[in-house]
KOLGU-4560 file (N, C-alpha, C; in nm, 3 decimals, padded with zeros to 5 digits):
<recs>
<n_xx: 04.065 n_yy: 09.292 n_zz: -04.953 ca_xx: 03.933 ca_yy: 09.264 ca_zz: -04.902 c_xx: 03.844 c_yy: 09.384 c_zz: -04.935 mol: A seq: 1 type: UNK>
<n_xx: 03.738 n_yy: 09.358 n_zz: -04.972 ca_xx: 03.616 ca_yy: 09.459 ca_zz: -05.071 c_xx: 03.518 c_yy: 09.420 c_zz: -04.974 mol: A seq: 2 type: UNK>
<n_xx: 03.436 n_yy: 09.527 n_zz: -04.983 ca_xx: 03.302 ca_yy: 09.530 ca_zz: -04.895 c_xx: 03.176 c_yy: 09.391 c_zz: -04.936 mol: A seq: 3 type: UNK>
<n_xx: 03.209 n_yy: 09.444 n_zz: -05.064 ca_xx: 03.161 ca_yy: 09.328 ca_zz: -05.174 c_xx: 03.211 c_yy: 09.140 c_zz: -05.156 mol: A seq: 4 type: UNK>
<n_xx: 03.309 n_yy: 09.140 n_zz: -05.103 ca_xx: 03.373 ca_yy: 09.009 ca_zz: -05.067 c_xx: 03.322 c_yy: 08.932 c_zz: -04.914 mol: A seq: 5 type: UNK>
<n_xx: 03.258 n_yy: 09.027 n_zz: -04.813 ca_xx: 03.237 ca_yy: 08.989 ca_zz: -04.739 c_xx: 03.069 c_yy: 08.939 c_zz: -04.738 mol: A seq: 6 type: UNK>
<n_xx: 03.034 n_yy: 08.810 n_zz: -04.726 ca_xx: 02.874 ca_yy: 08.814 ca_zz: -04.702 c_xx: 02.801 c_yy: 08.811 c_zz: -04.560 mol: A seq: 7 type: UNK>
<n_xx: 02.656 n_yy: 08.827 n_zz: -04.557 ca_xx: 02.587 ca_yy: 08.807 ca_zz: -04.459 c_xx: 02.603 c_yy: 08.712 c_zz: -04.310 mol: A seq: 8 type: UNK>
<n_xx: 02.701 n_yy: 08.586 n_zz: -04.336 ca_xx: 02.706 ca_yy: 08.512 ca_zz: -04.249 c_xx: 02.831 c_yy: 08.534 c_zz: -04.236 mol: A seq: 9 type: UNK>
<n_xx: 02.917 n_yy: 08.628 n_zz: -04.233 ca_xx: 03.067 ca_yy: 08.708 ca_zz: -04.224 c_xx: 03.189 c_yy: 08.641 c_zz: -04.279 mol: A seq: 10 type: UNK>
<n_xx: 03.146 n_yy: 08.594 n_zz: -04.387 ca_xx: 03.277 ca_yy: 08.489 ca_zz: -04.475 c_xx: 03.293 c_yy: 08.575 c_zz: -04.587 mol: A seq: 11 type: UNK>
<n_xx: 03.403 n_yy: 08.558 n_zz: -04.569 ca_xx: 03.544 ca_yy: 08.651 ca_zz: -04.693 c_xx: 03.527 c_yy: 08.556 c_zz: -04.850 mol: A seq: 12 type: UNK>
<n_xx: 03.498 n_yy: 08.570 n_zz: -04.944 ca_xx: 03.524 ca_yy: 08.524 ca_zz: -05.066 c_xx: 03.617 c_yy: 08.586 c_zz: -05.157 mol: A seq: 13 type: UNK>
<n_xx: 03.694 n_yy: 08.489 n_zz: -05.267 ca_xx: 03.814 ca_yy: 08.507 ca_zz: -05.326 c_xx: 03.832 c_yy: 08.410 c_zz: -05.397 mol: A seq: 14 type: UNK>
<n_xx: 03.828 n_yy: 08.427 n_zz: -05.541 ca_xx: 03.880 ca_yy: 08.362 ca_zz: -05.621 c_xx: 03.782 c_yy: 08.194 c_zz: -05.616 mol: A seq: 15 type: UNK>
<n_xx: 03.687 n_yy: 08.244 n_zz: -05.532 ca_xx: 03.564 ca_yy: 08.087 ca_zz: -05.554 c_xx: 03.603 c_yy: 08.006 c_zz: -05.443 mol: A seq: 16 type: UNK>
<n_xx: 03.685 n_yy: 08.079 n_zz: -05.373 ca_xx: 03.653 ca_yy: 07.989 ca_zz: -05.224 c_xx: 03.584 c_yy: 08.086 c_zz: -05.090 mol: A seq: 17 type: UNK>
<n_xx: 03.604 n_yy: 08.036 n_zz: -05.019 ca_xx: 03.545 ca_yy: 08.143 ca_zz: -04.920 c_xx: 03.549 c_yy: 08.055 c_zz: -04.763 mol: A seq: 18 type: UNK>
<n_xx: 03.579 n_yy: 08.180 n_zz: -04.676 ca_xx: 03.658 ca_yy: 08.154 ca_zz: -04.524 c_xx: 03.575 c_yy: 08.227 c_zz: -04.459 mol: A seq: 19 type: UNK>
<n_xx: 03.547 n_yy: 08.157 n_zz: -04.355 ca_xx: 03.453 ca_yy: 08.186 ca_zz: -04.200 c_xx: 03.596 c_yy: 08.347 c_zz: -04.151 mol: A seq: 20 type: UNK>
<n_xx: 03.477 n_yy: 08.420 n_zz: -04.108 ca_xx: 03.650 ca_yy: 08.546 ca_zz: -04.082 c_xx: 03.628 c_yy: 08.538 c_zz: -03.919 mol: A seq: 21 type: UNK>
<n_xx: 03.533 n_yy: 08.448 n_zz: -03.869 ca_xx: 03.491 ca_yy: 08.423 ca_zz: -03.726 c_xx: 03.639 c_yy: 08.343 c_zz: -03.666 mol: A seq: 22 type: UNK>
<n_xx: 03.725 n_yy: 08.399 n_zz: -03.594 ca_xx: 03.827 ca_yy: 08.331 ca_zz: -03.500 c_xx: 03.949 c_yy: 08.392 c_zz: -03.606 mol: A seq: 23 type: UNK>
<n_xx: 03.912 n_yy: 08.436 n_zz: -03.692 ca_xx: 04.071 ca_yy: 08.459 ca_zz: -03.763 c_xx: 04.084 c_yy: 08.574 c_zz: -03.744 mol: A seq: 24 type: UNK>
<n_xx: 04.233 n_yy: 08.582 n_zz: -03.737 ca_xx: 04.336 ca_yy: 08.739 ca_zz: -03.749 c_xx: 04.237 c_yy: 08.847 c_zz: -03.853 mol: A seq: 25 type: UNK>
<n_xx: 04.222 n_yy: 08.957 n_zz: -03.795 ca_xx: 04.151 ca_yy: 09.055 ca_zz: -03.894 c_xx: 04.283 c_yy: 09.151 c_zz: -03.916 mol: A seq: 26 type: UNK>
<n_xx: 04.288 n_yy: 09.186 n_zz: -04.060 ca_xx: 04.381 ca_yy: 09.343 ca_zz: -04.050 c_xx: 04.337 c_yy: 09.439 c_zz: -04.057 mol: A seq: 27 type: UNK>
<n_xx: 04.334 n_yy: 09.522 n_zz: -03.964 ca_xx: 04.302 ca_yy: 09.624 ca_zz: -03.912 c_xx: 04.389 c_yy: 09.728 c_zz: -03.950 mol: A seq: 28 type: UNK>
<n_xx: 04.348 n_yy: 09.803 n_zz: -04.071 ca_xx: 04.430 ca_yy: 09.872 ca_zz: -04.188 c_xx: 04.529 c_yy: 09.988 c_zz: -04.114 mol: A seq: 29 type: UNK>
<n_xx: 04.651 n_yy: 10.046 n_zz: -04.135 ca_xx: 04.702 ca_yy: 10.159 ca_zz: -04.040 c_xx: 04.585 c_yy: 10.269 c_zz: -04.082 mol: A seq: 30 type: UNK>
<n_xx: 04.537 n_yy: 10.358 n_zz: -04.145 ca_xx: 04.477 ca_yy: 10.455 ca_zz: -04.151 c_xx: 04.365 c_yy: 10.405 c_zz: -04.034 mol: A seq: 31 type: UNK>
<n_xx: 04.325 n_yy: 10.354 n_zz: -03.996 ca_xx: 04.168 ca_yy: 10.257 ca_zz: -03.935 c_xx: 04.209 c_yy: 10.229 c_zz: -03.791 mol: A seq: 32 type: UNK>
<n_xx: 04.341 n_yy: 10.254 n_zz: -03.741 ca_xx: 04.378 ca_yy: 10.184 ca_zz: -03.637 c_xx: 04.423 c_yy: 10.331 c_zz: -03.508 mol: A seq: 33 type: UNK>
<n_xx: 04.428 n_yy: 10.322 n_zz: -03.400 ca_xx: 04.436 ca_yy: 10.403 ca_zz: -03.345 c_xx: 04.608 c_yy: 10.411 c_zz: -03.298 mol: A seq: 34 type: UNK>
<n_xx: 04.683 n_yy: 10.309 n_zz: -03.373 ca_xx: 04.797 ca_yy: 10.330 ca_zz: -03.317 c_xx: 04.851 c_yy: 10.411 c_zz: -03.427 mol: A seq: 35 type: UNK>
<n_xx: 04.803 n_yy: 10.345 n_zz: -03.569 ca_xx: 04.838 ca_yy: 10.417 ca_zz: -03.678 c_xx: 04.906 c_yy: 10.342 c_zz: -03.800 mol: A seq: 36 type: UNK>
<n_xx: 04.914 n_yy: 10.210 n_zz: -03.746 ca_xx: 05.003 ca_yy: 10.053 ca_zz: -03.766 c_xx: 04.917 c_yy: 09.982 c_zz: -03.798 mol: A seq: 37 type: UNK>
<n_xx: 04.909 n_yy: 09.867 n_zz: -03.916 ca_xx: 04.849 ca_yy: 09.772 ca_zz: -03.896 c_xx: 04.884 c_yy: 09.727 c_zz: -03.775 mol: A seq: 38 type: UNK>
<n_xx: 04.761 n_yy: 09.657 n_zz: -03.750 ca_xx: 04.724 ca_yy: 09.574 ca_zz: -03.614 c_xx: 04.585 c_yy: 09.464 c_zz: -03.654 mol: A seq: 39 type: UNK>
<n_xx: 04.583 n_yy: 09.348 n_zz: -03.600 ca_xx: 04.561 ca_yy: 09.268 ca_zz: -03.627 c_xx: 04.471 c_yy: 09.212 c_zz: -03.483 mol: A seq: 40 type: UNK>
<n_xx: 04.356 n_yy: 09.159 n_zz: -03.507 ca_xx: 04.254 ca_yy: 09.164 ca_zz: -03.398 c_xx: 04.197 c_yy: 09.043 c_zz: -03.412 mol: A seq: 41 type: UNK>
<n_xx: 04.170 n_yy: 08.933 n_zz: -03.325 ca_xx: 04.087 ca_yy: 08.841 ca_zz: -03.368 c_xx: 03.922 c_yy: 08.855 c_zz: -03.361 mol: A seq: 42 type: UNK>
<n_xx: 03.858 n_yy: 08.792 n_zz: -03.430 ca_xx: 03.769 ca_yy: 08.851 ca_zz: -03.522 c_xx: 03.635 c_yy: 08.729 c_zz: -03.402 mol: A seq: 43 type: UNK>
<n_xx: 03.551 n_yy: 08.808 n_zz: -03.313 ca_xx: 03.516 ca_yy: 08.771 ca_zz: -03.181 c_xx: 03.360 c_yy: 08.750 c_zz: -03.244 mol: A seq: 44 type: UNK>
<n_xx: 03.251 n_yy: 08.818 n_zz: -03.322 ca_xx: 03.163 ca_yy: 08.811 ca_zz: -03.344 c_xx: 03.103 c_yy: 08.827 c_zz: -03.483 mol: A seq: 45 type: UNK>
<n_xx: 02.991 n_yy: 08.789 n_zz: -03.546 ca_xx: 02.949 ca_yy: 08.870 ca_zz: -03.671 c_xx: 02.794 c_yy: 08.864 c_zz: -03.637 mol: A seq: 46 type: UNK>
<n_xx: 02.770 n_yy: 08.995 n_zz: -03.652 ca_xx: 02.654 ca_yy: 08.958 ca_zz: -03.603 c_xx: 02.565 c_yy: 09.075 c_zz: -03.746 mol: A seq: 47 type: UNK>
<n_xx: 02.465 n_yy: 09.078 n_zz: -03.757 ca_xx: 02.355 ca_yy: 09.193 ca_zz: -03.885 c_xx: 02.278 c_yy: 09.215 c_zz: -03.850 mol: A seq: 48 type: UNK>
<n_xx: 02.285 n_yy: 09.412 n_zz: -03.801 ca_xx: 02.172 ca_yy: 09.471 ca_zz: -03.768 c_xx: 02.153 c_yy: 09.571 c_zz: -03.869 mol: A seq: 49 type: UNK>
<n_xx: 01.998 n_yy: 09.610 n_zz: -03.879 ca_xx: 01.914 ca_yy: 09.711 ca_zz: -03.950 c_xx: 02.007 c_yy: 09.851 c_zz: -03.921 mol: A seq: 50 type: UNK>
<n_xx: 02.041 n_yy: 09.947 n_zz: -04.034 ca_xx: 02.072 ca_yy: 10.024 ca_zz: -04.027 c_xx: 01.986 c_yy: 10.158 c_zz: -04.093 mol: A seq: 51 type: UNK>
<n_xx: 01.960 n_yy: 10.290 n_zz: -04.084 ca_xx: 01.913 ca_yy: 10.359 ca_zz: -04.139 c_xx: 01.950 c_yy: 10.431 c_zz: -04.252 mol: A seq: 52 type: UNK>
<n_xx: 02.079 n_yy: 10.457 n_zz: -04.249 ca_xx: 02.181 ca_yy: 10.578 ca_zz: -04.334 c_xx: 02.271 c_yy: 10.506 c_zz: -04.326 mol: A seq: 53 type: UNK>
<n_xx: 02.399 n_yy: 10.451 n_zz: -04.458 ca_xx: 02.513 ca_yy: 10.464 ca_zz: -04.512 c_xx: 02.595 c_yy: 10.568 c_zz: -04.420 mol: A seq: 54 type: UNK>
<n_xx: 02.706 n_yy: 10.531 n_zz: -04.337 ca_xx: 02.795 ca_yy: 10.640 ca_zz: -04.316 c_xx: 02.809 c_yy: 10.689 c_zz: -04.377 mol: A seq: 55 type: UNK>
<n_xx: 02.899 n_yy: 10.624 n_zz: -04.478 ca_xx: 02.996 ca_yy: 10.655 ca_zz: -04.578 c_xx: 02.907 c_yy: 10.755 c_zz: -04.733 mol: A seq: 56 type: UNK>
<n_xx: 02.769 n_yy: 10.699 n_zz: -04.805 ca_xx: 02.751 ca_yy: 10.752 ca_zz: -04.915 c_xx: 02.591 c_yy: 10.782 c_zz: -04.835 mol: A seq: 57 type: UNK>
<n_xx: 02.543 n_yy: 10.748 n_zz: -04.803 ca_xx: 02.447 ca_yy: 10.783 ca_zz: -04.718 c_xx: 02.285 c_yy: 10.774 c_zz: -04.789 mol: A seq: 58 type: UNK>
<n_xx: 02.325 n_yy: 10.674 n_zz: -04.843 ca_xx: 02.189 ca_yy: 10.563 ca_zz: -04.899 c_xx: 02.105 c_yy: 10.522 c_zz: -04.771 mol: A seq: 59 type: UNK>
<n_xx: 01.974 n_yy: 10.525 n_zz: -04.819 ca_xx: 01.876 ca_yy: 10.471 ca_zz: -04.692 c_xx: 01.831 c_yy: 10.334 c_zz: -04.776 mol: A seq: 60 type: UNK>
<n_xx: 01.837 n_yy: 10.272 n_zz: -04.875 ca_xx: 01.787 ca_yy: 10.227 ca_zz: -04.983 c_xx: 01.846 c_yy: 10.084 c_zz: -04.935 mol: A seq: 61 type: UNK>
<n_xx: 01.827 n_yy: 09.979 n_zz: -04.805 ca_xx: 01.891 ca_yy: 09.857 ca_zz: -04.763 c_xx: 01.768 c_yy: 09.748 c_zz: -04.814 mol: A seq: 62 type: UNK>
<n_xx: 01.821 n_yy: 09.632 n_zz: -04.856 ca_xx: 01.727 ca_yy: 09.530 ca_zz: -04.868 c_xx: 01.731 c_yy: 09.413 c_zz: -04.802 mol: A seq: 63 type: UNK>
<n_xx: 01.882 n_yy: 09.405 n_zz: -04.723 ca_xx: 01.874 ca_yy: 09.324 ca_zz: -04.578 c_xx: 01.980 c_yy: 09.359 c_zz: -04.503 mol: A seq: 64 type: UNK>
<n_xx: 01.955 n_yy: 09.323 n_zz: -04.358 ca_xx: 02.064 ca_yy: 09.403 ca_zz: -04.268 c_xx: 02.214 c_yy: 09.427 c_zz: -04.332 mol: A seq: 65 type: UNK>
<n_xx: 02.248 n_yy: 09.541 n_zz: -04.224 ca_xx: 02.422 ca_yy: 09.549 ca_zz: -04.278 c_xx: 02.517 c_yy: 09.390 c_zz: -04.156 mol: A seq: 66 type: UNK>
<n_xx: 02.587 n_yy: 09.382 n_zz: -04.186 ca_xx: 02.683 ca_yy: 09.269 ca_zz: -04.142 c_xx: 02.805 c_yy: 09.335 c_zz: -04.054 mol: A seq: 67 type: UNK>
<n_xx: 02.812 n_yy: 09.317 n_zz: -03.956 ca_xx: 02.878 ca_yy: 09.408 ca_zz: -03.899 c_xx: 03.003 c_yy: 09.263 c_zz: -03.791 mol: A seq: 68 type: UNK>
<n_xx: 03.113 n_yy: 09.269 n_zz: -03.828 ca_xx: 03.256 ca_yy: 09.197 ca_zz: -03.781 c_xx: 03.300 c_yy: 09.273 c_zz: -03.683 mol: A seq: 69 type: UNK>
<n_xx: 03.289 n_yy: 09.202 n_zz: -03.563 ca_xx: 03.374 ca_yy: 09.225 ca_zz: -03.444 c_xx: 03.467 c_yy: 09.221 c_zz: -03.377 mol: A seq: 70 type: UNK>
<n_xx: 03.540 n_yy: 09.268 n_zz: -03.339 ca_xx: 03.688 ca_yy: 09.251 ca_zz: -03.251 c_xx: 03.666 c_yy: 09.279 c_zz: -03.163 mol: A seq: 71 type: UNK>
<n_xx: 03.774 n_yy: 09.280 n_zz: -03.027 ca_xx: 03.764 ca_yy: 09.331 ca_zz: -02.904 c_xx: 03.765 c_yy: 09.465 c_zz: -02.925 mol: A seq: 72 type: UNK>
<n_xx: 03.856 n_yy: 09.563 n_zz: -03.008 ca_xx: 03.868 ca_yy: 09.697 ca_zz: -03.042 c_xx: 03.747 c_yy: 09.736 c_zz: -03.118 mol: A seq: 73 type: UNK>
<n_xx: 03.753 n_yy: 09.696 n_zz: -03.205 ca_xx: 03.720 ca_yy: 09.736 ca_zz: -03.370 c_xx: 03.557 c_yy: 09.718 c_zz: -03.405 mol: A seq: 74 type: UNK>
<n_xx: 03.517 n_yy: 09.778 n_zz: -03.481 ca_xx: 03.390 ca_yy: 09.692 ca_zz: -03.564 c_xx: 03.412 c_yy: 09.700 c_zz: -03.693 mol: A seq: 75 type: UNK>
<n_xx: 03.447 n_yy: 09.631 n_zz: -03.767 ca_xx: 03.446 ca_yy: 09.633 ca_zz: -03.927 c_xx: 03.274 c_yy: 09.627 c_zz: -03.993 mol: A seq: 76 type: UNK>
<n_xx: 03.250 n_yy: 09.716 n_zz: -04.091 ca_xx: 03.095 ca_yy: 09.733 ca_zz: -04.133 c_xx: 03.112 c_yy: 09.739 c_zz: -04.291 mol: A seq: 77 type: UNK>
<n_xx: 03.119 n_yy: 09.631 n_zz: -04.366 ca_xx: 03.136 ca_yy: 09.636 ca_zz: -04.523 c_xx: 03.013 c_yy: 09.648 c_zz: -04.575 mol: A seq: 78 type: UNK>
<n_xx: 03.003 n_yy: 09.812 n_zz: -04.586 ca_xx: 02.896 ca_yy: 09.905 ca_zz: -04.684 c_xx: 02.893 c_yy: 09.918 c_zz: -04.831 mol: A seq: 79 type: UNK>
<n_xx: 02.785 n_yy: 09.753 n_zz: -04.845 ca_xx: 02.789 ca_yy: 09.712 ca_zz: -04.998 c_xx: 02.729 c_yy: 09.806 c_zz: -05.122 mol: A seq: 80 type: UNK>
<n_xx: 02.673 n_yy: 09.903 n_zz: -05.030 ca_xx: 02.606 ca_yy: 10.005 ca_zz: -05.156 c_xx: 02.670 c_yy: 10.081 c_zz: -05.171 mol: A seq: 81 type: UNK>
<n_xx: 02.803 n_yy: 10.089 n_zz: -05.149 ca_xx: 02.891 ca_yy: 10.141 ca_zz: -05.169 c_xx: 03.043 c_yy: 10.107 c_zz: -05.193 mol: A seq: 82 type: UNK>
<n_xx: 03.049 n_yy: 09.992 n_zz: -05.140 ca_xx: 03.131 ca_yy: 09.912 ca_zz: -05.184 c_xx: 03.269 c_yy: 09.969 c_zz: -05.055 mol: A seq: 83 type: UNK>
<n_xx: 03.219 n_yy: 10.052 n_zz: -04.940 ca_xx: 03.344 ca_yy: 10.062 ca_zz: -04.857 c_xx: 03.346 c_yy: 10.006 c_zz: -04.764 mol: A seq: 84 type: UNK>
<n_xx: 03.480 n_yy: 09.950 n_zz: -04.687 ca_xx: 03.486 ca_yy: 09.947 ca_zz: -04.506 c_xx: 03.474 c_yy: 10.011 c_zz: -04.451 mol: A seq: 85 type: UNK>
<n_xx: 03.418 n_yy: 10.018 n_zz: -04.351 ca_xx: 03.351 ca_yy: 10.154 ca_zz: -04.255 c_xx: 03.448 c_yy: 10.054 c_zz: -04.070 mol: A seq: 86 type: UNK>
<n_xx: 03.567 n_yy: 10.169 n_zz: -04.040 ca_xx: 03.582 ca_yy: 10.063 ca_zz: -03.905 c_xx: 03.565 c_yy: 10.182 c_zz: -03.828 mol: A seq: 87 type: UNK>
<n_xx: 03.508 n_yy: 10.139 n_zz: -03.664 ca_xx: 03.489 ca_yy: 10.153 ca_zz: -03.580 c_xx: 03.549 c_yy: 10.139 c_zz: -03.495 mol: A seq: 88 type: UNK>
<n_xx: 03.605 n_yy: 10.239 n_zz: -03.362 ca_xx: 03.728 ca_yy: 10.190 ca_zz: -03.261 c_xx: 03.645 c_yy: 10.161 c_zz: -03.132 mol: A seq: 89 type: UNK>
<n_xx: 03.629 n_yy: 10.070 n_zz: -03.070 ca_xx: 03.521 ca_yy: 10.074 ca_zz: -02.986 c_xx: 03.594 c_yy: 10.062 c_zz: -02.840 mol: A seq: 90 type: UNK>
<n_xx: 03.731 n_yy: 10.102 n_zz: -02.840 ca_xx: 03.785 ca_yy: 10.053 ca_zz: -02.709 c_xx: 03.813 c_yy: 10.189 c_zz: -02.615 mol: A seq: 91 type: UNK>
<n_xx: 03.906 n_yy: 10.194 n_zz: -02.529 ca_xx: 03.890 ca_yy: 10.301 ca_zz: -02.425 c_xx: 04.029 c_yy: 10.403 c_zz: -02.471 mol: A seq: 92 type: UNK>
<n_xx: 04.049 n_yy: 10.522 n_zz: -02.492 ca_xx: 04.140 ca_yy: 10.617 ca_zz: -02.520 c_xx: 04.171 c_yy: 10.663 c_zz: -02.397 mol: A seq: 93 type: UNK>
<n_xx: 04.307 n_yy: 10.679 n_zz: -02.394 ca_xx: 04.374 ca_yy: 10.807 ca_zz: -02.312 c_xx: 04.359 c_yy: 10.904 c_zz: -02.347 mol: A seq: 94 type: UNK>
<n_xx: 04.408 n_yy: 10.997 n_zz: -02.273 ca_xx: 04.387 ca_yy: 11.155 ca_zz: -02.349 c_xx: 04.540 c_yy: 11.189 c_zz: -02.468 mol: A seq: 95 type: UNK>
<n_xx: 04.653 n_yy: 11.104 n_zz: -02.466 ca_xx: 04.727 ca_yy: 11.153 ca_zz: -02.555 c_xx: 04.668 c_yy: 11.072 c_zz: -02.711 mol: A seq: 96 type: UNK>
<n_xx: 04.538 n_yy: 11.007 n_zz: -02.706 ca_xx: 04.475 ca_yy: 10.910 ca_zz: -02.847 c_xx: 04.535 c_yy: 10.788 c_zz: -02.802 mol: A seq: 97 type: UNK>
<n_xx: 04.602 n_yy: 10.744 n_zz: -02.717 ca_xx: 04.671 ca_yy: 10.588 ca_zz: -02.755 c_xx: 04.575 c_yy: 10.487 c_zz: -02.659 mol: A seq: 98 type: UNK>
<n_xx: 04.579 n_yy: 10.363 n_zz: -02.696 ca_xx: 04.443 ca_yy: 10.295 ca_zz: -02.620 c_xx: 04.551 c_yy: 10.202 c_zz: -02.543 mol: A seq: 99 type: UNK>
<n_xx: 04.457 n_yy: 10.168 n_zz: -02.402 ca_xx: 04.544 ca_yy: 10.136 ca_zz: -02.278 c_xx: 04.512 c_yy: 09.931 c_zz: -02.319 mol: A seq: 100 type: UNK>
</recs>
């Protein structure tokens, strides 16, 4: 999955078909994950808001919102001017890093 594969209304394309990623299993890459494991999240919202700055390459240069995929944990943000996943852990940490 490429940043590039995901569009505006949060559907995955491949090979000329293309899947709603709304209610399906997301993988939630081990480097990306707070356990350290893939982990796998169902995929709760998609929603596209205005962003200012690229995390990742840090382009201001947008010509319509970024697309941003939700989980209960996670936010997945496929940063097309750059072509990366950008994830987000949005849930609650202990103090040893592991989420309750």
């Amino acid at each position: 999955m490429t940043a590039e594969s995901i569009d505006d209304e949060g559907y995955f394309h491949h090979k000329g078909e293309r899947w709603s990623l709304l209610g399906s299993a997301l993988p939630v890459p081990a480097d990306a994950s707070v356990s350290g494991e893939l982990e796998h999240e169902e995929v709760l919202a998609v929603v596209n808001i205005d962003i200012s700055e690229c995390a990742v390459c840090g382009t201001t240069d947008f010509e319509a919102p970024t697309t941003v995929v939700m989980t209960e944990h996670y936010r997945m943000v496929p940063s097309r001017c750059c072509n990366k996943i950008i994830w987000y852990y949005e849930g609650k940490m202990d103090v040893t890093g592991t989420r309750d």
